[in-house]
C-alpha positions as CSV (number, residue, x, y, z in Angstrom):
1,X,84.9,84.0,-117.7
2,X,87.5,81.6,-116.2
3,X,90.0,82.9,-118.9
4,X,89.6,86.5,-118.0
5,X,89.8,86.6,-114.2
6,X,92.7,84.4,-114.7
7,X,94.0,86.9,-116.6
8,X,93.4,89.7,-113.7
9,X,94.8,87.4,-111.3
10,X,98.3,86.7,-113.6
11,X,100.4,89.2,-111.8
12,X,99.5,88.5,-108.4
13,X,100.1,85.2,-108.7
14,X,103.6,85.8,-111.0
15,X,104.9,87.6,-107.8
16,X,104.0,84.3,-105.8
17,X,106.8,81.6,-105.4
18,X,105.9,79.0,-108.6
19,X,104.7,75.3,-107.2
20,X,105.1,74.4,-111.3
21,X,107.1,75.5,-113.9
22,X,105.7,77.6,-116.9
23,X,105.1,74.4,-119.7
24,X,103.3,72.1,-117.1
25,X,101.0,74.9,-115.7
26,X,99.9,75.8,-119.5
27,X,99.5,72.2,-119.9
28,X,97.6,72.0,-116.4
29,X,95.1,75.0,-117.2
30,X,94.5,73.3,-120.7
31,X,93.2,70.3,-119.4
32,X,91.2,72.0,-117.0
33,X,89.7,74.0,-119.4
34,X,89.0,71.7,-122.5
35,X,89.7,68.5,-121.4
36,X,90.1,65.7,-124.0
37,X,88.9,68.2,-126.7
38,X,92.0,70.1,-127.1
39,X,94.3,67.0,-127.8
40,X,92.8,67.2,-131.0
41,X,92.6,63.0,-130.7
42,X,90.3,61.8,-134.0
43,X,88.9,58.9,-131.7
44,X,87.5,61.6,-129.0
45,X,86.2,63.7,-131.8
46,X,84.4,60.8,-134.0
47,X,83.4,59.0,-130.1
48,X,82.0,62.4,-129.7
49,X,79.9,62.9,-132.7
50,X,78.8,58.6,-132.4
51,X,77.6,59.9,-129.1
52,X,75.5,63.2,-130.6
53,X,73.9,61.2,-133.1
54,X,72.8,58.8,-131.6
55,X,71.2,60.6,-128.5
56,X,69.6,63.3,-130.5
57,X,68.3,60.7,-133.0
58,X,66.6,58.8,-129.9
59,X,65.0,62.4,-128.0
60,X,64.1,63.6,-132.0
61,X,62.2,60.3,-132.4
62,X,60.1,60.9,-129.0
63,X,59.7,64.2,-129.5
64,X,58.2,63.3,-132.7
65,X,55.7,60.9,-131.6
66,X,54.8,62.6,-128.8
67,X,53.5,65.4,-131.4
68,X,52.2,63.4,-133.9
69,X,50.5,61.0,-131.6
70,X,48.7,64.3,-129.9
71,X,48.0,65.6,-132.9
72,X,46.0,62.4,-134.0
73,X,43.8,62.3,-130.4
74,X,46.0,60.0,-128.8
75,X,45.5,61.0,-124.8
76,X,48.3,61.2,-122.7
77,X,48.2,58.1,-120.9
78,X,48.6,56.4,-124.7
79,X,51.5,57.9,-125.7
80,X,53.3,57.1,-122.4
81,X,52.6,53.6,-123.3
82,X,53.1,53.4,-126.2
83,X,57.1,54.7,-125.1
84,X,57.3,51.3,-122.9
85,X,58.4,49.1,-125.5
86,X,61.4,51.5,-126.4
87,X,62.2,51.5,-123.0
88,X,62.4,47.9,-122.1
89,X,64.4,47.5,-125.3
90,X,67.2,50.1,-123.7
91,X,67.3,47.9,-120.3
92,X,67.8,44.8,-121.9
93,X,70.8,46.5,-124.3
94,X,72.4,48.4,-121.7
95,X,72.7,45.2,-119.6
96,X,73.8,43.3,-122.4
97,X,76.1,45.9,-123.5
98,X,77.8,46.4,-119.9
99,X,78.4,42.8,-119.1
100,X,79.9,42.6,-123.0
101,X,82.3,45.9,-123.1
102,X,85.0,44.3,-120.8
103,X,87.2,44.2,-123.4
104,X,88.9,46.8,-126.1
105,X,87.7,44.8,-129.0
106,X,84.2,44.4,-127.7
107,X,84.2,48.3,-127.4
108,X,85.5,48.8,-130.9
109,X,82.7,46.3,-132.5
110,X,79.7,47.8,-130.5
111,X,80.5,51.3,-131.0
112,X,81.3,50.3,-135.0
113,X,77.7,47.8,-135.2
114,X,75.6,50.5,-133.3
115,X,75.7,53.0,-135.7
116,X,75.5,51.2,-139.0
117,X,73.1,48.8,-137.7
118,X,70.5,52.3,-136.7
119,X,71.4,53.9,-139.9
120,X,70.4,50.4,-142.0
121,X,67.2,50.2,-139.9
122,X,66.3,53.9,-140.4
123,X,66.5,53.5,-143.7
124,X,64.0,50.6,-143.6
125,X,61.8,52.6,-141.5
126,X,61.7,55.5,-144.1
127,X,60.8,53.5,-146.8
128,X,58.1,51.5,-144.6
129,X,57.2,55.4,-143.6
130,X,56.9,56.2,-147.2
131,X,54.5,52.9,-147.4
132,X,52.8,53.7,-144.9
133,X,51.9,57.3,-146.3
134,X,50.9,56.0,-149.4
135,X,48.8,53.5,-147.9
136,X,46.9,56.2,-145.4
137,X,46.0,58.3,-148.6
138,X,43.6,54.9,-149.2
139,X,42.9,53.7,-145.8
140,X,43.4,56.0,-142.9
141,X,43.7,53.6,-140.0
142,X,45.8,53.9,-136.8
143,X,48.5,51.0,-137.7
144,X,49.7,53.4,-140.5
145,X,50.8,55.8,-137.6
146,X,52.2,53.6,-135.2
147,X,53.7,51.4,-136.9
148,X,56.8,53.8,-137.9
149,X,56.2,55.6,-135.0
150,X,57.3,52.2,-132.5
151,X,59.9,51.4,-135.3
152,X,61.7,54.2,-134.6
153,X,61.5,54.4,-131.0
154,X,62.6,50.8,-130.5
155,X,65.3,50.7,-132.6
156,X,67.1,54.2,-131.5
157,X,66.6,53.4,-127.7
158,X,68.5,49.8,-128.8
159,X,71.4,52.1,-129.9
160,X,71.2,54.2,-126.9
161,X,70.9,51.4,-125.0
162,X,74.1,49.3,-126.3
163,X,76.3,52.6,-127.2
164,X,76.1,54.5,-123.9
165,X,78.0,51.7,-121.7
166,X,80.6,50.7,-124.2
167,X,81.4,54.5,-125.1
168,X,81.9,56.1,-121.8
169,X,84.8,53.3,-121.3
170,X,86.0,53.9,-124.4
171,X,86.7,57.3,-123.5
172,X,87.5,56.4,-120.1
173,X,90.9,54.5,-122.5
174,X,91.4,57.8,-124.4
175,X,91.8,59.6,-121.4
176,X,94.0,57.6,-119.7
177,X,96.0,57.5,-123.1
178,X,96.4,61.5,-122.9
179,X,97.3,61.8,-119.2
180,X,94.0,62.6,-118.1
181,X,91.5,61.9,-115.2
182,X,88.2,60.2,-115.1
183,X,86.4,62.9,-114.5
184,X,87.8,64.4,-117.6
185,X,86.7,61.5,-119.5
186,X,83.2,61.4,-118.1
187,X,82.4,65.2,-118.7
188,X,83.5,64.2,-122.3
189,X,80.9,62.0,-122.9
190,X,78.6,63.8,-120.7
191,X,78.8,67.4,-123.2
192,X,78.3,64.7,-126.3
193,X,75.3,63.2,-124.9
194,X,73.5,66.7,-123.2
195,X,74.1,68.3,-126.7
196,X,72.3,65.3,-128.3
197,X,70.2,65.6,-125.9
198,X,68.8,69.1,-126.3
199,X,69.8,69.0,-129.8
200,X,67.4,65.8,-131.0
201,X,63.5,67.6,-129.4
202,X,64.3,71.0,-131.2
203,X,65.6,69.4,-134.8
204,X,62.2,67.1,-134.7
205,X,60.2,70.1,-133.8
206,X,61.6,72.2,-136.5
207,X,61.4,69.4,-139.2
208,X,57.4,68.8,-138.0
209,X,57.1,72.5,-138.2
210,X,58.4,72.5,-141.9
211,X,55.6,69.4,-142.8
212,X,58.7,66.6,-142.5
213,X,57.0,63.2,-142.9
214,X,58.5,60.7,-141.1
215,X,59.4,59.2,-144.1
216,X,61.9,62.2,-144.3
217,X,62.8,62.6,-140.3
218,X,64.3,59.0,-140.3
219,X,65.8,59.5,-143.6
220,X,67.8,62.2,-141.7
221,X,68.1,60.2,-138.6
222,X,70.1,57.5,-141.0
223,X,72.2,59.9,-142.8
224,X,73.3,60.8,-139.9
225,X,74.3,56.9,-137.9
226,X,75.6,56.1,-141.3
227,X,78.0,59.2,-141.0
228,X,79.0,58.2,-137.4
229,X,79.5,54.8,-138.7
């Protein structure tokens, strides 16, 4: 919409007296449209897709419990606690995180460590999953649920919780690197982490609608961190 009434406006303001000559106002119009995204820098892009992961694999693994706890009686007031632990665990990393990311190299480690570290620990999850579903087909008790279930949380709202901090200064650096703003740089990591964001609840609730175990969810949820990684 912002391209085509630019458009309509282009000959009323070509018979205006020019405040910048023709290169810098493309250049100035492309930054205000795309931002960081249309330097085509591989940091932003690979930054960006860290940032996806990660945030959709933390709202798919709520949005998974949630369901699944309902769906074995748990009331409401249960599942909200049984979120808490996950949360404390993304205070405690996001402190830790900002006091750490002062530096470049501190950046470069976390935002390196936070993936493969989620994607190793998935994969230990999925296997325990796959345990755990063997072991229900014996004994149906409750710790066969949870027990993935709090895995999960815990460990992606650690990544969250140590990514978010060290990211957003990261491409705070980027931007300054291309000649752009703050601002620029904060809606950049802000369209990452909304699209992980509304992408992670509707991926979970597709995969429990196909019958995905969660032996299969955080096999997915690995692949993915790994990739990022």
């Amino acid at each position: 919409l912002f391209v085509i009434i630019y458009k309509m406006l282009h000959d009323v303001v070509s018979k205006t007296e020019p405040l910048l000559e023709k290169d810098k106002q493309d250049d100035l119009l492309a930054k205000a449209c795309g931002g960081l995204y249309l330097f085509k820098n591989g940091r932003v892009l690979v930054l960006t897709f860290e940032l996806i992961c990660i945030f959709a694999a933390n709202n798919a693994f709520v949005t998974a419990a949630a369901i699944e706890l309902q769906r074995n009686g748990f009331s409401s007031a249960w599942i909200g606690m049984i979120t808490m632990p996950s949360g404390l665990m993304q205070c405690l990393l996001s402190q830790w995180a900002g006091r750490v990311a002062g530096s470049v190299k501190n950046r470069e480690r976390i935002l390196l460590y936070t993936p493969t570290l989620l994607g190793s620990s998935l994969l230990f999850i999925a296997f325990i999953a796959k345990s755990m579903a063997f072991l229900a087909t014996l004994d149906s008790s409750v710790s066969t649920l949870l027990v993935p279930i709090l895995s999960t949380l815990v460990v992606s709202s650690a990544a969250l919780g140590a990514a978010d901090a060290p990211a957003m200064s990261m491409m705070a650096d980027l931007a300054a690197a291309q000649g752009v703003g703050y601002g620029q740089a904060l809606t950049a990591s802000e369209m990452a982490i909304n699209a992980g964001l509304a992408m992670g609840p509707s991926l979970a609730a597709l995969a429990l609608s196909a019958n995905w175990n969660y032996f299969e969810i955080s096999l997915v949820g690995a692949v993915c961190a790994l990739l990022a990684a």
